[in-house]
ROMI-672636 format. One record per residue (C-alpha): residue in one letter; y, z, x; residue number from 1. Coordinates in steps of 0.25 Angstrom, whole numbers. Last residue first. Layout:
ROMI-672636
<vexza><drenvo>A</drenvo><north>Y</north><up>Z</up><east>X</east><mivex>NUM</mivex></vexza>
...
end
This chain:
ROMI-672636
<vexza><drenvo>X</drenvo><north>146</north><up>-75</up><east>-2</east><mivex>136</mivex></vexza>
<vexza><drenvo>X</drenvo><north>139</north><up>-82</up><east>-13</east><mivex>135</mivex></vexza>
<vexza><drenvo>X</drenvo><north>125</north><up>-74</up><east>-17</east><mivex>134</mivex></vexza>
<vexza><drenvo>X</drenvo><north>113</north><up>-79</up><east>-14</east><mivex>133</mivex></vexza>
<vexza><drenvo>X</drenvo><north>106</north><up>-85</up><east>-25</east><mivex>132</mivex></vexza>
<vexza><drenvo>X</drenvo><north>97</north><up>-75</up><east>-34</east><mivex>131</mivex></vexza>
<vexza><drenvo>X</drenvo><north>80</north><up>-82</up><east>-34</east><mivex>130</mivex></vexza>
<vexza><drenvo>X</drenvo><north>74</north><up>-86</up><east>-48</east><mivex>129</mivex></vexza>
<vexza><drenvo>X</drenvo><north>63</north><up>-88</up><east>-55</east><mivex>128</mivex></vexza>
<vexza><drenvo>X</drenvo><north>65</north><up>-87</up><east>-70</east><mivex>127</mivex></vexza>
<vexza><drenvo>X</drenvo><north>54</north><up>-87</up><east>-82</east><mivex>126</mivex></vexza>
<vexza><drenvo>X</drenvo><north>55</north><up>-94</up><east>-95</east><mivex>125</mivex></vexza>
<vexza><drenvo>X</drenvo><north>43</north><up>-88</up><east>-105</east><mivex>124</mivex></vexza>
<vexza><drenvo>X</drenvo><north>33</north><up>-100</up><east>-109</east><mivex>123</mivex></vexza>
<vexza><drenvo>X</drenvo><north>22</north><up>-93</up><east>-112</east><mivex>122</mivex></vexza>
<vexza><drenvo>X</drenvo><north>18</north><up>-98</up><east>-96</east><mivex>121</mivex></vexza>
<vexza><drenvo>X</drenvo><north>29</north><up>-94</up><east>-90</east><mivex>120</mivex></vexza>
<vexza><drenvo>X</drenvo><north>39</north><up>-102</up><east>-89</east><mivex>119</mivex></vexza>
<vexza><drenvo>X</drenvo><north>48</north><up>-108</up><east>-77</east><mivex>118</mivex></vexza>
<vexza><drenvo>X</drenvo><north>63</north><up>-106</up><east>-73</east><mivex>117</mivex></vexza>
<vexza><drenvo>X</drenvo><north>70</north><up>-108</up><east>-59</east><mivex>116</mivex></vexza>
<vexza><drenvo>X</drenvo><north>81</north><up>-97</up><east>-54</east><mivex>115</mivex></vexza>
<vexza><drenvo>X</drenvo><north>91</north><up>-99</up><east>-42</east><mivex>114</mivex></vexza>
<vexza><drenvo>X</drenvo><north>100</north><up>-87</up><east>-44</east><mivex>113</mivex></vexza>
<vexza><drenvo>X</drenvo><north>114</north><up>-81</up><east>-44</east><mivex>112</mivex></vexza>
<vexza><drenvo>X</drenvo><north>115</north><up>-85</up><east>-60</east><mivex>111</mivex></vexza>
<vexza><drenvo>X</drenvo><north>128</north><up>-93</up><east>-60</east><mivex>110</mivex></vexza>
<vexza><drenvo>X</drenvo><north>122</north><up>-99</up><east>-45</east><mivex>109</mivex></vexza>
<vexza><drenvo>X</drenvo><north>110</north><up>-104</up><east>-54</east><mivex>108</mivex></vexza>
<vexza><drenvo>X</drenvo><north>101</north><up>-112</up><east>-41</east><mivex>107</mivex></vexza>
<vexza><drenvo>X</drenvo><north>91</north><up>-119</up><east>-48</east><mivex>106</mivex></vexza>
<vexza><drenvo>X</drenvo><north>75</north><up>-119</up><east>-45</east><mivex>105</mivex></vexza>
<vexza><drenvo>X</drenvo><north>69</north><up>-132</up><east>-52</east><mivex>104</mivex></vexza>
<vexza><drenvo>X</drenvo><north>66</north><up>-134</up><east>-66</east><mivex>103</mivex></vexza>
<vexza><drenvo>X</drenvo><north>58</north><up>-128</up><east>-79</east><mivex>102</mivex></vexza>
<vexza><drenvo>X</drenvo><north>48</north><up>-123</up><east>-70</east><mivex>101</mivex></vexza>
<vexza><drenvo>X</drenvo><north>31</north><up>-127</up><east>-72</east><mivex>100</mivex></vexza>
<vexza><drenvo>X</drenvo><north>22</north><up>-119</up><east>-61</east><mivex>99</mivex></vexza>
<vexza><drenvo>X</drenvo><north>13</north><up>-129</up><east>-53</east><mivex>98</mivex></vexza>
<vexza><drenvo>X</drenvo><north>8</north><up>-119</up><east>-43</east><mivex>97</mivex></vexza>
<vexza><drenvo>X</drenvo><north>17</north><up>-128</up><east>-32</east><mivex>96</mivex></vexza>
<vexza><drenvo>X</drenvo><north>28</north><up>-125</up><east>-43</east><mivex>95</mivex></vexza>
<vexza><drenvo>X</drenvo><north>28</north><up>-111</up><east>-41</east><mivex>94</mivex></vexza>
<vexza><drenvo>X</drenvo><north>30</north><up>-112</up><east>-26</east><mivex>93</mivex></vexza>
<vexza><drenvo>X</drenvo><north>41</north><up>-121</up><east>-27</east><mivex>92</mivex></vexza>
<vexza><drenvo>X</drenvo><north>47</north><up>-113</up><east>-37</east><mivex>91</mivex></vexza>
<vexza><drenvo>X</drenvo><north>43</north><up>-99</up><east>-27</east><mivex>90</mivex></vexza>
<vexza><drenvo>X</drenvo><north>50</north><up>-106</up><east>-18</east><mivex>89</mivex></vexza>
<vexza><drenvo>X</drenvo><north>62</north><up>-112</up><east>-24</east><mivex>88</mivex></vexza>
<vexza><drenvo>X</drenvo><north>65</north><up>-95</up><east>-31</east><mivex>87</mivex></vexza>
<vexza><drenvo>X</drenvo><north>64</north><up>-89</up><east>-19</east><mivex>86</mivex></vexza>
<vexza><drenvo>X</drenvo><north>62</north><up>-74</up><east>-20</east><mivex>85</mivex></vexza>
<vexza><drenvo>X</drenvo><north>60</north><up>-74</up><east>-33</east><mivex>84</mivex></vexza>
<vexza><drenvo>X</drenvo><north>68</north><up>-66</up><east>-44</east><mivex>83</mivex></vexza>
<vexza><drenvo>X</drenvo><north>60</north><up>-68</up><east>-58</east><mivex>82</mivex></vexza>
<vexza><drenvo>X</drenvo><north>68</north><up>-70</up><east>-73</east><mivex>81</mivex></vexza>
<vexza><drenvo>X</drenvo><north>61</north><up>-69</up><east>-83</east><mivex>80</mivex></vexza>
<vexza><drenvo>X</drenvo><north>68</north><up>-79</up><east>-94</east><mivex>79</mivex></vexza>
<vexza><drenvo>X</drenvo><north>70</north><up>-74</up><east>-109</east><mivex>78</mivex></vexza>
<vexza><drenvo>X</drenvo><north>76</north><up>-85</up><east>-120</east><mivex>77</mivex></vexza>
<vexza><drenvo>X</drenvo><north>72</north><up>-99</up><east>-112</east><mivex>76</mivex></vexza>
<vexza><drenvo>X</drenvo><north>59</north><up>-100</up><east>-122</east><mivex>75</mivex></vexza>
<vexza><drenvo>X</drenvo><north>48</north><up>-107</up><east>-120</east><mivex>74</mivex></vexza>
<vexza><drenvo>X</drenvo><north>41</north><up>-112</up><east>-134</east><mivex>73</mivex></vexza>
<vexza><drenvo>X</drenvo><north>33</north><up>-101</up><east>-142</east><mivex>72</mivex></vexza>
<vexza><drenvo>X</drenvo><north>21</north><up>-93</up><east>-139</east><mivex>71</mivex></vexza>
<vexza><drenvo>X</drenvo><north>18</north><up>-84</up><east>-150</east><mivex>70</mivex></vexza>
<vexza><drenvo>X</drenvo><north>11</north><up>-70</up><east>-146</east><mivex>69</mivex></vexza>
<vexza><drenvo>X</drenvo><north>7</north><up>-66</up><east>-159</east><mivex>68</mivex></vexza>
<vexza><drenvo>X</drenvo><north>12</north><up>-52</up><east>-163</east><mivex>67</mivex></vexza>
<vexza><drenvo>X</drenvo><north>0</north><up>-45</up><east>-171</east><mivex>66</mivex></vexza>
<vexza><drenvo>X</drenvo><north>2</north><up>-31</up><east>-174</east><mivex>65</mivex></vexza>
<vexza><drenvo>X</drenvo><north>-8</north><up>-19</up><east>-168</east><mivex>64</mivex></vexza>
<vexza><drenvo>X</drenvo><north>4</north><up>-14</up><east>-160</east><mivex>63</mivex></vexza>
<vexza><drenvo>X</drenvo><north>1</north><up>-27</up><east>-150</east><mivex>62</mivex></vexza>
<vexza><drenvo>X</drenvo><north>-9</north><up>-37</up><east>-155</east><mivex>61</mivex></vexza>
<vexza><drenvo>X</drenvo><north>-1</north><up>-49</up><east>-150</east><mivex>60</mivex></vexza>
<vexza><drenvo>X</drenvo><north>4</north><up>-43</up><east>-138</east><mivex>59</mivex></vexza>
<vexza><drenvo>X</drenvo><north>-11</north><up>-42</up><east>-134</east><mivex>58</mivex></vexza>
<vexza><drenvo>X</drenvo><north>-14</north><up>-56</up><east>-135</east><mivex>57</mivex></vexza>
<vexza><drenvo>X</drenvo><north>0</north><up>-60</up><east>-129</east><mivex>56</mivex></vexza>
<vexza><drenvo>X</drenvo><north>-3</north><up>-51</up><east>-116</east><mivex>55</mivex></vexza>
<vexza><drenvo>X</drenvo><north>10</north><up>-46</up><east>-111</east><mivex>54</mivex></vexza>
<vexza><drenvo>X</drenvo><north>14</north><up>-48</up><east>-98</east><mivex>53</mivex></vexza>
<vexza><drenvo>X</drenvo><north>27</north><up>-36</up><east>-93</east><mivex>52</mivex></vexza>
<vexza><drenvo>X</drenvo><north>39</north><up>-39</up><east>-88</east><mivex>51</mivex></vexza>
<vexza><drenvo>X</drenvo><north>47</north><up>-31</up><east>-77</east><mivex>50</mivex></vexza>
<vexza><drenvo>X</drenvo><north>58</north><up>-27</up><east>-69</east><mivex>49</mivex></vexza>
<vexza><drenvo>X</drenvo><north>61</north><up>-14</up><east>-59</east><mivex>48</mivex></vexza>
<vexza><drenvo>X</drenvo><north>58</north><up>-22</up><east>-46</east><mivex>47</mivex></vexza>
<vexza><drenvo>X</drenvo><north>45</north><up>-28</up><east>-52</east><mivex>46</mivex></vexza>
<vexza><drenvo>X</drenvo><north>36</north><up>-25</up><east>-64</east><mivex>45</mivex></vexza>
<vexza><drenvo>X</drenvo><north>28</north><up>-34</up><east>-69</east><mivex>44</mivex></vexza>
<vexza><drenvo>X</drenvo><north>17</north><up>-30</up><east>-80</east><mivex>43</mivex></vexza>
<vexza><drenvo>X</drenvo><north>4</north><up>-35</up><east>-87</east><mivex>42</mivex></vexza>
<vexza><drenvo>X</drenvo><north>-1</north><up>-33</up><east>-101</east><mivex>41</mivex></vexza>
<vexza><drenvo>X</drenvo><north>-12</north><up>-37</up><east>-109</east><mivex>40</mivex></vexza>
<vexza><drenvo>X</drenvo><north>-19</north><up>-42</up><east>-99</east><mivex>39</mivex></vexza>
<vexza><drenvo>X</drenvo><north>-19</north><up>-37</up><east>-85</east><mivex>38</mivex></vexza>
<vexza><drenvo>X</drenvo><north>-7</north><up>-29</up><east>-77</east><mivex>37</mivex></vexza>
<vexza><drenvo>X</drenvo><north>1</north><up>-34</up><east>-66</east><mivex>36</mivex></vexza>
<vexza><drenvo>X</drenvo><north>12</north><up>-43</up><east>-63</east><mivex>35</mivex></vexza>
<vexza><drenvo>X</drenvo><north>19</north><up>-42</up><east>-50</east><mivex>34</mivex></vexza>
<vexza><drenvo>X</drenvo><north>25</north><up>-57</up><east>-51</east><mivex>33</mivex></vexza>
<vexza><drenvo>X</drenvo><north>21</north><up>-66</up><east>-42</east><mivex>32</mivex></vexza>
<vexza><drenvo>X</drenvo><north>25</north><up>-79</up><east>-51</east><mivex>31</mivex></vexza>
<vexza><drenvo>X</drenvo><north>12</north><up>-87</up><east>-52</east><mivex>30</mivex></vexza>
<vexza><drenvo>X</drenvo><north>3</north><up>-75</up><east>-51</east><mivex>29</mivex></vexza>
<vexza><drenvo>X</drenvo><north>11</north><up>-64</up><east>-58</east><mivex>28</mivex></vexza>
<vexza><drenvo>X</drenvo><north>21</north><up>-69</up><east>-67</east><mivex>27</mivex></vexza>
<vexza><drenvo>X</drenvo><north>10</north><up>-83</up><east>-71</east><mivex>26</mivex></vexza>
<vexza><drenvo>X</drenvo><north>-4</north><up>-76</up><east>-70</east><mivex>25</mivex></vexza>
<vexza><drenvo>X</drenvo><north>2</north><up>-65</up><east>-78</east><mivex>24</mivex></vexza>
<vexza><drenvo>X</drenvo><north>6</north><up>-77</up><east>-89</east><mivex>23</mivex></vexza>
<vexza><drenvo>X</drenvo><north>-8</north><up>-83</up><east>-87</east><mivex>22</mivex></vexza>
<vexza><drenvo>X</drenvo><north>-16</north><up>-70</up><east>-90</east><mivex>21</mivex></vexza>
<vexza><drenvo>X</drenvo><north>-8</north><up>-67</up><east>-103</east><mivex>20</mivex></vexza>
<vexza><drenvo>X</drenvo><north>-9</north><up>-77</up><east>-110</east><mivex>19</mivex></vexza>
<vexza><drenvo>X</drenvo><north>1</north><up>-78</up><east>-123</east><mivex>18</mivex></vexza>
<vexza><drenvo>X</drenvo><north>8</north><up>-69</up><east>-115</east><mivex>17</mivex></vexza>
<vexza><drenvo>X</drenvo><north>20</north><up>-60</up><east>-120</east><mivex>16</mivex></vexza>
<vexza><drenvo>X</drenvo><north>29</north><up>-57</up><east>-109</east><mivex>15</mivex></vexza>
<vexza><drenvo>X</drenvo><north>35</north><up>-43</up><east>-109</east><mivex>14</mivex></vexza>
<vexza><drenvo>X</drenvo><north>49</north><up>-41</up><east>-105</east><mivex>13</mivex></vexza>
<vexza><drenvo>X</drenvo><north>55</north><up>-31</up><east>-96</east><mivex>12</mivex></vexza>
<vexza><drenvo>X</drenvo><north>53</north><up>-15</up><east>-96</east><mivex>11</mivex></vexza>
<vexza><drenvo>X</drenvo><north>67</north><up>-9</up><east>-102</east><mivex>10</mivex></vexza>
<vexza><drenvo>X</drenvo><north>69</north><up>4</up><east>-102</east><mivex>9</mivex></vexza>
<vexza><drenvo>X</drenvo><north>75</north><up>12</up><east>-117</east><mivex>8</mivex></vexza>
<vexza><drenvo>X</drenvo><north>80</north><up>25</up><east>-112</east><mivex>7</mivex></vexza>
<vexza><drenvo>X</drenvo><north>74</north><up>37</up><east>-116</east><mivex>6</mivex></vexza>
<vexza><drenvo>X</drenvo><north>70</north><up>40</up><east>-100</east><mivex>5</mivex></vexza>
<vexza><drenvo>X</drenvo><north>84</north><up>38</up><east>-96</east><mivex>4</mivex></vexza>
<vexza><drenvo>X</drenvo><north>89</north><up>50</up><east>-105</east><mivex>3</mivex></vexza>
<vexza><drenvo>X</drenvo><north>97</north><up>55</up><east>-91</east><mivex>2</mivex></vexza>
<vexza><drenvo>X</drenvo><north>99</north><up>46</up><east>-80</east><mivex>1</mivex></vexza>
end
């Protein structure tokens, strides 16, 4: 389409980490994401979405201005939201590593899914979920 390349494009969200190394570990070790890159900045990018992993020390310095990374209480306002294959079995295998969920895998047939929520480890509310099969 003509005059694409001005347009605004939107890349995904950056997460902030208050330590770095322990919120890669988490999206790429614990949750299998492709995360790559090595401190200050570390990318995901799969089937066309993304996020990047900001390193709070060197977010804080950015343009020469300081911009404390302050870690407040959990917030329910932004979710990432991750399709699994099998939502129950990669719950159960989560928990066999000890990772912390807010409650049990639930069928929302409003939302076409079953999802089950945890935090990351600044406290960010992340989704798993798995769509229902459609009724026929």
């Amino acid at each position: 389409m003509a005059g694409d390349e001005a347009r605004p494009r939107f890349f995904g969200p950056n997460l902030i980490a208050s330590n770095f190394a322990v919120t890669v570990a988490f999206y790429r070790d614990t949750l299998g994401l492709p995360l790559q890159g090595e401190s200050p900045y570390a990318e995901c990018q799969d089937e066309g979405a993304g996020f990047a992993v900001l390193d709070g020390r060197f977010w804080s310095q950015a343009n020469q201005a300081e911009m404390p990374v302050v870690r407040g209480p959990p917030t329910n306002q932004t979710v990432l939201s991750i399709d699994v294959p099998d939502v129950d079995a990669t719950f159960e295998r989560l928990m066999a590593s000890e990772v912390k969920f807010l409650a049990p895998p639930t069928s929302r047939r409003s939302m076409g899914r079953r999802n089950v929520f945890l935090r990351d480890p600044d406290g960010r509310m992340v989704e798993l979920y798995t769509g229902l099969p459609t009724p026929s």
